[in-house]
C-alpha positions as CSV (number, residue, x, y, z in Angstrom):
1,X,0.0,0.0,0.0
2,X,1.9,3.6,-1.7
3,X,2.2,5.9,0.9
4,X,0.3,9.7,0.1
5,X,3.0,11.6,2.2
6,X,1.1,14.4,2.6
7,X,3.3,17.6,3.1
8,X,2.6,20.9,4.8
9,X,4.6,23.6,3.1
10,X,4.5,26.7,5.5
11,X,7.1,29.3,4.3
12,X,5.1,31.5,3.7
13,X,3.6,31.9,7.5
14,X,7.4,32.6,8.0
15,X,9.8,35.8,7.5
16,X,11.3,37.2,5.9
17,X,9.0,35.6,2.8
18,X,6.0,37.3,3.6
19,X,5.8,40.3,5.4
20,X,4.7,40.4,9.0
21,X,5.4,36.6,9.0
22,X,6.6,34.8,12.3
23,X,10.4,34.2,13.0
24,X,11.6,31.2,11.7
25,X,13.7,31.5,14.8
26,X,11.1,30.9,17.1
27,X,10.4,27.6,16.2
28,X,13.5,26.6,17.7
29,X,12.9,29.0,20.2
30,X,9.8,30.6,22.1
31,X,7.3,28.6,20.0
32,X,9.4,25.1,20.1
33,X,8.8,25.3,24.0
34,X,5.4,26.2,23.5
35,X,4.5,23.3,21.8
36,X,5.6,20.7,23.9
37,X,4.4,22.1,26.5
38,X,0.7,22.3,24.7
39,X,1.5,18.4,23.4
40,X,2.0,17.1,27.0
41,X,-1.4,18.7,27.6
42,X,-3.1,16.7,24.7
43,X,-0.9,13.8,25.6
44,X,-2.2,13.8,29.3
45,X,-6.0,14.1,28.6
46,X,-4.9,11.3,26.2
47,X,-3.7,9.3,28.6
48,X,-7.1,10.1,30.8
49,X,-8.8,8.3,27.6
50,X,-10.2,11.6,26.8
51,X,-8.9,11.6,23.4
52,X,-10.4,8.6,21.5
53,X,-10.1,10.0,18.0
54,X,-5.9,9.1,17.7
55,X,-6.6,5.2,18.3
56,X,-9.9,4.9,15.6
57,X,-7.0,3.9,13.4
58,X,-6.2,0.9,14.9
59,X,-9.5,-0.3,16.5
60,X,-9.5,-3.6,14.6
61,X,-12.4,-4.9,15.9
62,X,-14.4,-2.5,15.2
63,X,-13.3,-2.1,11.7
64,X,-14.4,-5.6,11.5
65,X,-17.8,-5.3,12.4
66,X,-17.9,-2.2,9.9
67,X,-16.3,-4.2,6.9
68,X,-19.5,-7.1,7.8
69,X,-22.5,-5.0,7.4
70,X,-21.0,-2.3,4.8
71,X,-20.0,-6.0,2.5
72,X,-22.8,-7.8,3.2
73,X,-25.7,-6.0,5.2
74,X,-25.5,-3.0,3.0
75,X,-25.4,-4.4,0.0
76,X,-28.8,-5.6,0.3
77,X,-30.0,-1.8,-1.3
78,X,-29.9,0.1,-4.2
79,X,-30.3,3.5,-1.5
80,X,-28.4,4.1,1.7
81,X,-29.6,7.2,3.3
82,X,-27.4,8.5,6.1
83,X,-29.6,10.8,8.2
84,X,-27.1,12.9,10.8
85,X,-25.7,16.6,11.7
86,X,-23.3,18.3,12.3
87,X,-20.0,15.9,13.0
88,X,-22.9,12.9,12.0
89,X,-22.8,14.0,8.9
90,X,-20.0,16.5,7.3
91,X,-17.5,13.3,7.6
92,X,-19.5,10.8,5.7
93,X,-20.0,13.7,3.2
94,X,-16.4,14.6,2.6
95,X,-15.4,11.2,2.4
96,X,-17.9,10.8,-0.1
97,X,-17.3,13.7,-2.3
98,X,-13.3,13.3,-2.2
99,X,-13.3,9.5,-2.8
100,X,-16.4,8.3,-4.9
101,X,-16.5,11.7,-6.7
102,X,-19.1,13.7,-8.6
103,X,-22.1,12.1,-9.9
104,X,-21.7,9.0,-7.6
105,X,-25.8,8.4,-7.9
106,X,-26.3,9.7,-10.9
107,X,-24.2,6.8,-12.6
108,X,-25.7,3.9,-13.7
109,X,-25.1,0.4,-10.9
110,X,-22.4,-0.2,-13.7
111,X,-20.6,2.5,-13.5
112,X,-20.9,2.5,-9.6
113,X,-19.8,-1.4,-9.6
114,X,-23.1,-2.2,-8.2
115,X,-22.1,-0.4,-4.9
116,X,-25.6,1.6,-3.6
117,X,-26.0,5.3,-4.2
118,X,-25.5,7.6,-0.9
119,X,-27.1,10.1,0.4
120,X,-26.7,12.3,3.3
121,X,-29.6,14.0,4.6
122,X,-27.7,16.5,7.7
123,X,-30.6,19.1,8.1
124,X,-34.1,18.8,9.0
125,X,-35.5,20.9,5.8
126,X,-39.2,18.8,4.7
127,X,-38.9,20.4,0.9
128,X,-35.2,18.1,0.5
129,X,-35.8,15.4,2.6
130,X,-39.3,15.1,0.8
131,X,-37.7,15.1,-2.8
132,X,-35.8,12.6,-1.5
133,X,-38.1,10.0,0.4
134,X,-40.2,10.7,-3.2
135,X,-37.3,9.7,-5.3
136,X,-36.0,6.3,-3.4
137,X,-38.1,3.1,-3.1
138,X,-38.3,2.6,0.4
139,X,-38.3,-1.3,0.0
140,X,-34.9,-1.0,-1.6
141,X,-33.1,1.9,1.0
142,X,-31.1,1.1,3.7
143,X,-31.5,3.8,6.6
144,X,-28.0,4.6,8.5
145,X,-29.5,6.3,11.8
146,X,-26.6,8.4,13.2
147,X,-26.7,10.2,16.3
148,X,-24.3,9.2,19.5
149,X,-26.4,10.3,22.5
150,X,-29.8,9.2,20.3
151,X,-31.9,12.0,21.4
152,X,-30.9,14.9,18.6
153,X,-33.9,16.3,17.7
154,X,-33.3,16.7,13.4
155,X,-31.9,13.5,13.3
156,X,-34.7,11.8,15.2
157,X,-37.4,13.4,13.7
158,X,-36.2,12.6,10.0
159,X,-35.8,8.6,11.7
160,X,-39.5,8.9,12.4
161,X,-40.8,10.1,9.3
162,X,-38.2,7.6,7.3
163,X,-39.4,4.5,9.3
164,X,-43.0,5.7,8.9
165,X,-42.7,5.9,5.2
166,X,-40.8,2.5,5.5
167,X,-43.2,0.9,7.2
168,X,-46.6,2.5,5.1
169,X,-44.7,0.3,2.1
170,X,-43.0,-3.2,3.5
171,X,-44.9,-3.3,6.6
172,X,-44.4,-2.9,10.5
173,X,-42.7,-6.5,10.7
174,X,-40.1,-6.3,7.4
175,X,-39.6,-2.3,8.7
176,X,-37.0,-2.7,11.0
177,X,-34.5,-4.5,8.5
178,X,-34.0,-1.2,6.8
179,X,-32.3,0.6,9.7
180,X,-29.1,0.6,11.2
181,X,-28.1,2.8,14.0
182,X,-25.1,3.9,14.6
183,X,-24.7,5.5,18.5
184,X,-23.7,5.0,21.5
185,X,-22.7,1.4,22.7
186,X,-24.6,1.3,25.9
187,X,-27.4,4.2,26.3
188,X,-29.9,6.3,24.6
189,X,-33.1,6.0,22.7
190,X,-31.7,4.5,19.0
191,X,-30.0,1.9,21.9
192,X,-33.3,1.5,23.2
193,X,-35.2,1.1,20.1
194,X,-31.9,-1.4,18.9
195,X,-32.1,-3.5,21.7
196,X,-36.0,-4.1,22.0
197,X,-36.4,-4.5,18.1
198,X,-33.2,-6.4,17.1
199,X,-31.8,-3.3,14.7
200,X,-28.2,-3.8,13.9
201,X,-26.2,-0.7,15.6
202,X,-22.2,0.5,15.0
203,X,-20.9,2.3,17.9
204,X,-19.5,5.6,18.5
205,X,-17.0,5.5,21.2
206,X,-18.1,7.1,23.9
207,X,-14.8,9.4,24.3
208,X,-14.8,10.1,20.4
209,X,-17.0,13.4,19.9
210,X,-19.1,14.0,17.0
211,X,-16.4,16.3,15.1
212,X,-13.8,13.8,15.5
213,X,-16.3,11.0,14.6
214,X,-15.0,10.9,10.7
215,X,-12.7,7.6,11.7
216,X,-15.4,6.2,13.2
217,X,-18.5,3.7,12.2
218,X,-19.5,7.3,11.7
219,X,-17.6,7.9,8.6
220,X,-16.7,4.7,7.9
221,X,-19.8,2.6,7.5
222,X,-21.0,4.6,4.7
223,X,-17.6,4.7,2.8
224,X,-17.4,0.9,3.3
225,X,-20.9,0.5,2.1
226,X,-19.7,2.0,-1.2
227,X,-16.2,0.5,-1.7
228,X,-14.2,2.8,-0.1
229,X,-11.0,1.1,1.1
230,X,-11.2,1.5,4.4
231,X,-7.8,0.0,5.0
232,X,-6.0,2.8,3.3
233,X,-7.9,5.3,4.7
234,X,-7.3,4.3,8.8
235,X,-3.5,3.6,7.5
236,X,-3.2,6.8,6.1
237,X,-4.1,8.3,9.5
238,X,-2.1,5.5,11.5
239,X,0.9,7.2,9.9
240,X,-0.1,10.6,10.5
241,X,-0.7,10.1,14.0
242,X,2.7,8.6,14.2
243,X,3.9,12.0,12.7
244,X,2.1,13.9,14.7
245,X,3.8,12.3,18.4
246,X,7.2,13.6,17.3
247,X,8.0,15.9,20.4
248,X,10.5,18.4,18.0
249,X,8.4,20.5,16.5
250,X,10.2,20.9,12.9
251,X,9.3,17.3,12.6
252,X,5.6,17.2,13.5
253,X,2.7,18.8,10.8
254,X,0.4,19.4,13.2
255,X,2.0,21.1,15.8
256,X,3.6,23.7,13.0
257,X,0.3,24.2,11.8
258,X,-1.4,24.7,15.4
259,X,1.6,26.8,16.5
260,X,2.0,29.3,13.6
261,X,-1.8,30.0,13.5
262,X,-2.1,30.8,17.1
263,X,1.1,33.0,17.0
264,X,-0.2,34.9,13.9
265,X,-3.6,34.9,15.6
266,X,-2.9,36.3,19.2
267,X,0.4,38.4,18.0
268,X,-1.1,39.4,14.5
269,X,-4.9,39.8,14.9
270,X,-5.0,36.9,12.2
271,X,-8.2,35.8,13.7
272,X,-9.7,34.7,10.5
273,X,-8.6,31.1,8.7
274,X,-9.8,30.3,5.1
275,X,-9.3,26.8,4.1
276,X,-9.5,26.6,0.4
277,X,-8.9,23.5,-1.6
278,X,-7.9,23.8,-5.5
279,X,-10.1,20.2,-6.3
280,X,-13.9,20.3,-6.1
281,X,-13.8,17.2,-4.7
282,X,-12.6,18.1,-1.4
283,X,-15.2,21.4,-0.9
284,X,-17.0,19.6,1.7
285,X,-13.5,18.6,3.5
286,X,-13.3,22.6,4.1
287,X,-16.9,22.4,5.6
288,X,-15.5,19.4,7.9
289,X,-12.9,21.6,8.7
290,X,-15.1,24.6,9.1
291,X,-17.1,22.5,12.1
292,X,-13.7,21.2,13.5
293,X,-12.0,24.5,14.3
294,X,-14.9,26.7,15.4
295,X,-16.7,23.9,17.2
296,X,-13.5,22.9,19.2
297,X,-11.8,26.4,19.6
298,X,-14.6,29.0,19.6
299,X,-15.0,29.4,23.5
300,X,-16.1,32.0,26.2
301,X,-14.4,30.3,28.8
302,X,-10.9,28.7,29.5
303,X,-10.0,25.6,31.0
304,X,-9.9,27.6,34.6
305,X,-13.5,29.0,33.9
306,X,-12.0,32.4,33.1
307,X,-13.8,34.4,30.0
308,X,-11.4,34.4,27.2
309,X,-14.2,34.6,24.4
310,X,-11.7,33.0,22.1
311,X,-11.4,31.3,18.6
312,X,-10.2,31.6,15.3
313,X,-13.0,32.2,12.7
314,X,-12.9,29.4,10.1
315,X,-13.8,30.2,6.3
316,X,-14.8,27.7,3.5
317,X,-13.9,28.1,0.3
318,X,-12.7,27.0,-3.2
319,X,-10.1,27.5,-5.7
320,X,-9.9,28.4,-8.2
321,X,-14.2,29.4,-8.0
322,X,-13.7,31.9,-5.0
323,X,-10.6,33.7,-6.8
324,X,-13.7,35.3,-8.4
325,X,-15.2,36.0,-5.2
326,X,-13.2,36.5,-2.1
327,X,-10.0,37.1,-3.5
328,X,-10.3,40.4,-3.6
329,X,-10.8,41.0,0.0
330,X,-8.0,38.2,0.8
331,X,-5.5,40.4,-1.2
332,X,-6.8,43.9,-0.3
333,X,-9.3,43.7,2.8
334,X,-8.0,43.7,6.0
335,X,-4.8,42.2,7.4
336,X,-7.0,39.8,9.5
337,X,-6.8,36.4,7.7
338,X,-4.6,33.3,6.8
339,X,-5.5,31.1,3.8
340,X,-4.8,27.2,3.9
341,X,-4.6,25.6,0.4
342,X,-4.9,22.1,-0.1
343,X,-3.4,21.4,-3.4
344,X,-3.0,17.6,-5.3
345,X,0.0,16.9,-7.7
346,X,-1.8,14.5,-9.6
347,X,-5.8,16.0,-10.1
348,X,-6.9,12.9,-11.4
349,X,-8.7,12.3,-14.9
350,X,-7.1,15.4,-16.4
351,X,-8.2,17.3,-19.2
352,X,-6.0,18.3,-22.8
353,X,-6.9,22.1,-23.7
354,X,-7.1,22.0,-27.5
355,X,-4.6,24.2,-29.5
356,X,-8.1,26.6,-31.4
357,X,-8.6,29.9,-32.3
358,X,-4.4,30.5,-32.1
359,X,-4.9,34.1,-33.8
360,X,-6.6,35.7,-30.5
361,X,-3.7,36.0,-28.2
362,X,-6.1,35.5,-25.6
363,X,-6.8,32.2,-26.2
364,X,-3.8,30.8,-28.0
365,X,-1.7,30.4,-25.2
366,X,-3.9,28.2,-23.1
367,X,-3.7,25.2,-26.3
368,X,-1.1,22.8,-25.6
369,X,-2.0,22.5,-21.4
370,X,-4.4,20.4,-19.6
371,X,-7.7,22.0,-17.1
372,X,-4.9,20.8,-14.3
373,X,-2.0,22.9,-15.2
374,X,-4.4,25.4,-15.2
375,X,-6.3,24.7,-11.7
376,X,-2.4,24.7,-10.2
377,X,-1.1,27.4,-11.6
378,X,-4.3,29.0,-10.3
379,X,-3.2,27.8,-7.3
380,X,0.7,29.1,-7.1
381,X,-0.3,32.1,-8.4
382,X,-2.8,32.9,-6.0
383,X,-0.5,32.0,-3.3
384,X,2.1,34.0,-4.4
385,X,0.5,36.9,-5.2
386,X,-1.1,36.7,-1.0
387,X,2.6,36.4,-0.2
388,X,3.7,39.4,-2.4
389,X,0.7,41.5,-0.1
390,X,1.8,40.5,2.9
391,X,-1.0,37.8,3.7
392,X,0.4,34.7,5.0
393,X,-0.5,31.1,3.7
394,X,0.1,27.8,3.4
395,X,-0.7,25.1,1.5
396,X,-1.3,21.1,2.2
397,X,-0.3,19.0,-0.5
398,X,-1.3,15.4,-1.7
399,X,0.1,13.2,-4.1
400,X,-3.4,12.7,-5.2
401,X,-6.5,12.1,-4.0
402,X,-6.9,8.9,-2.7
403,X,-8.3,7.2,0.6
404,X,-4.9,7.0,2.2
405,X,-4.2,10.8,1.3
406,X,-7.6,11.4,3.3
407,X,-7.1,10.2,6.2
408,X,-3.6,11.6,6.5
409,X,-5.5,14.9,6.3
410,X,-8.0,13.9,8.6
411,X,-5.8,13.1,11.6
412,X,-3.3,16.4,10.8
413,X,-6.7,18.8,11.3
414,X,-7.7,17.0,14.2
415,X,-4.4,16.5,16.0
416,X,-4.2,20.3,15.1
417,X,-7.1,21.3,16.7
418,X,-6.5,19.7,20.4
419,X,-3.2,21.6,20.4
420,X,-4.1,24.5,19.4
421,X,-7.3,23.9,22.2
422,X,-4.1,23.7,24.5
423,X,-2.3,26.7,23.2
424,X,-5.1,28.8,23.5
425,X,-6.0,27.6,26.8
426,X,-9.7,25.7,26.2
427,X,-11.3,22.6,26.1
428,X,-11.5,21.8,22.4
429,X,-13.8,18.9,23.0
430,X,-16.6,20.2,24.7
431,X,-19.6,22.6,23.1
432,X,-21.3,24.4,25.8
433,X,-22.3,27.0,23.5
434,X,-24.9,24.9,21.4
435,X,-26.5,23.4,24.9
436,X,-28.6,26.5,24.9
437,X,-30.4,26.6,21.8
438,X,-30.8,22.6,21.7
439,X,-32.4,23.3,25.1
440,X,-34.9,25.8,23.8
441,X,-35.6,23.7,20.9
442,X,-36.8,21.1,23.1
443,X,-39.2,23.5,25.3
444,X,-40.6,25.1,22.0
445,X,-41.6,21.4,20.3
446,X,-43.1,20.2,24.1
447,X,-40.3,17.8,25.3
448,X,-41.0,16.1,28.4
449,X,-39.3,17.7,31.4
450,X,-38.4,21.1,29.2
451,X,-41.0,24.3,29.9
452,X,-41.9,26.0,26.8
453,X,-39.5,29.0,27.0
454,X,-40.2,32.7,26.5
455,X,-38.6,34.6,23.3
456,X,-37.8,37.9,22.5
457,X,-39.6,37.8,18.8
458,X,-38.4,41.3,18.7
459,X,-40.4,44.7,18.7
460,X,-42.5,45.0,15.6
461,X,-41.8,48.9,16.1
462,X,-38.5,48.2,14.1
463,X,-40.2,45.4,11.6
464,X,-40.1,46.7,8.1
């Protein structure tokens, strides 16, 4: 099995090659100390078993039991509908986007080696989860339930209208074999419902969060169900996770990565990090990330219970499409952001540019390359010209895009994110900011034990 070698090329967070860039100095220096002290803080709450995403890579039972029902289970169905939010779903959609591609349902069960179509449904909306229930023949869909405590109310509420519809068409007795849960391995309704009816469950380790859930049954299940080699994936992030113990920190991606963003962030006011793949493929990786970082680092209190109200603010976007969009203000706005590129050296099925119309200067000198060359040099140039402004960047490249490559990335983020939790003080695992609207939610629809609460609609004096 090739190994991706995914590489993190940072000069250009660095003086003297772009302005206002941090020290190369310091990171044998100031910052080098920083980071282990941060790493002996992630390796501690590690050792507390607090930290569950690094070992998902080598949890070879449970791989197992997700190589059984993706082979055999969910191959029973044409459909496999993974209804989940946030972390329950952003993972099983990047790692269906980067590694089945576009189209995946629109080809034909040829095409598709008879593997099942997928679809994610990650937000409660009736007019697209309609379409979709209108589209699939509930006799021939698989249902993949995911939701670790087995109590969130979108995901719930689209099980109950899916296993209604289910049941209207195969009947109350044949219903239940088109649902498998995937949750927490001892507690919680979907357990509940599992146990009494005999519904085949996956679980979610119960120190594995839902934004490091991508490694998981989470993520996994529905990749496996399609063909995804799951093997190259979890090795892929074995590796990285091996990189990413190294206690020099010249020698370890993540903790560069964590360290100069929080020194360009707290000594910079570079508050604001875009993450911007050049392959359309991985556009729903920079939403994954998106979740990661804000979820795990946006926080009103430290780990002492002092307010810090802290956090980068994480951007997704796209190369070359948002050179169009954003770049502008990325070049010219304020001094307030760093831009992550994920590039690939190899883009694939690539594309010949025919040599036409070689009298219009415009035209003629595109003839002769390929729609790669192009997207790269998109790439390089954008990065350069950033660098030339004095807006720091860096760029994450792959050999290509493969399963092994993916979960390489994967791991880096996450890694990332714990030690920057530790650098800037917080617990990057917890999200006590979304308690309070999932709360309210649950008084406003009449759950038991939750008053209906009071809100501010506004005053209709300043309604226009």
């Amino acid at each position: 099995m090739p190994a991706s070698n995914l590489r993190l090329e940072y000069a250009n967070l660095l003086a003297p090659h772009v302005e206002g860039g941090v020290d190369p100095e310091r990171l044998q220096g100031d910052l080098s100390e920083t980071f282990r002290r941060a790493l002996a803080a992630v390796e501690e709450r590690r050792g507390q078993g607090e930290m569950g995403f690094f070992d998902l890579p080598f949890a070879s039972a449970t791989v197992a039991r997700v190589k059984e029902l993706g082979e055999g289970f969910g191959q029973w169905f044409n459909d496999v509908v993974v209804l989940g939010i946030g972390g329950s779903g952003l993972g099983a959609i990047a790692l269906r986007d980067a590694l089945l591609g576009p189209y995946w349902n629109e080809r034909s069960d040829d095409e598709r080696d008879h593997f099942p179509r997928l679809h994610v449904v990650d937000n409660p909306d009736p007019f697209t989860f309609g379409r979709l229930l209108e589209r699939l023949d509930p006799a021939r869909t698989l249902f993949n339930v995911v939701s670790k405590s087995g109590s969130t109310a979108e995901t719930m509420a689209q099980y109950l209208v899916a296993r209604e519809r289910v049941e209207r068409v195969v009947g109350e007795d044949k219903a239940r074999g088109h649902f498998l849960f995937t949750t927490d391995p001892g507690r919680g309704a979907l357990r509940q419902i599992a146990d009494a009816e005999g519904i085949p469950t996956l679980p979610v380790p119960e120190n594995v969060g839902g934004r490091f859930s991508v490694l998981s049954p989470v993520g996994l299940l529905p990749a496996a169900i399609c063909g995804v080699d799951i093997d190259a994936l979890l090795a892929g992030a074995g590796d990285m996770e091996t990189r990413c113990r190294a206690p020099e920190l010249a020698a370890n991606p993540a903790g560069v990565l964590a360290v100069l963003l929080h020194a360009l962030d707290r000594e910079a006011g570079r508050r604001i990090h875009v993450f911007m793949p050049y392959a359309d493929r991985l556009r729903s990786s920079a939403l994954w990330f998106q979740q990661l970082w804000a979820e795990s680092l946006g926080k009103a209190r430290d780990l002492a219970g002092t307010p810090v109200f802290t956090g980068p603010t994480p951007v997704a976007s796209a190369g070359a499409t948002d050179q169009h969009s954003l770049l502008q203000l990325l070049i010219e706005g304020p001094q307030d952001k760093v831009v992550l590129f994920v590039g690939l050296e190899d883009v694939g099925a690539d594309m010949a540019i025919p040599r036409r119309h070689t009298e219009i200067a415009s035209l003629s000198y595109l003839g002769g390359h390929t729609l790669g060359e192009l997207l790269n040099a998109e790439r390089r140039a954008t990065a350069e010209a950033l660098r030339r402004g004095g807006r720091p960047n860096a760029t994450f490249m792959l050999p290509t895009l493969d399963a092994r490559g993916m979960g390489e990335l994967f791991m880096l983020l996450q890694v990332a994110t714990v030690v920057a939790g530790a650098l800037y003080g917080v617990d990057p695992l917890d999200q006590p900011g979304v308690e309070l609207g999932k709360t309210l939610t649950y008084g406003l629809m009449g759950r038991e034990g939750h008053s209906a609460p009071s809100i501010d609609e506004g005053d209709p004096r300043w309604v226009v």
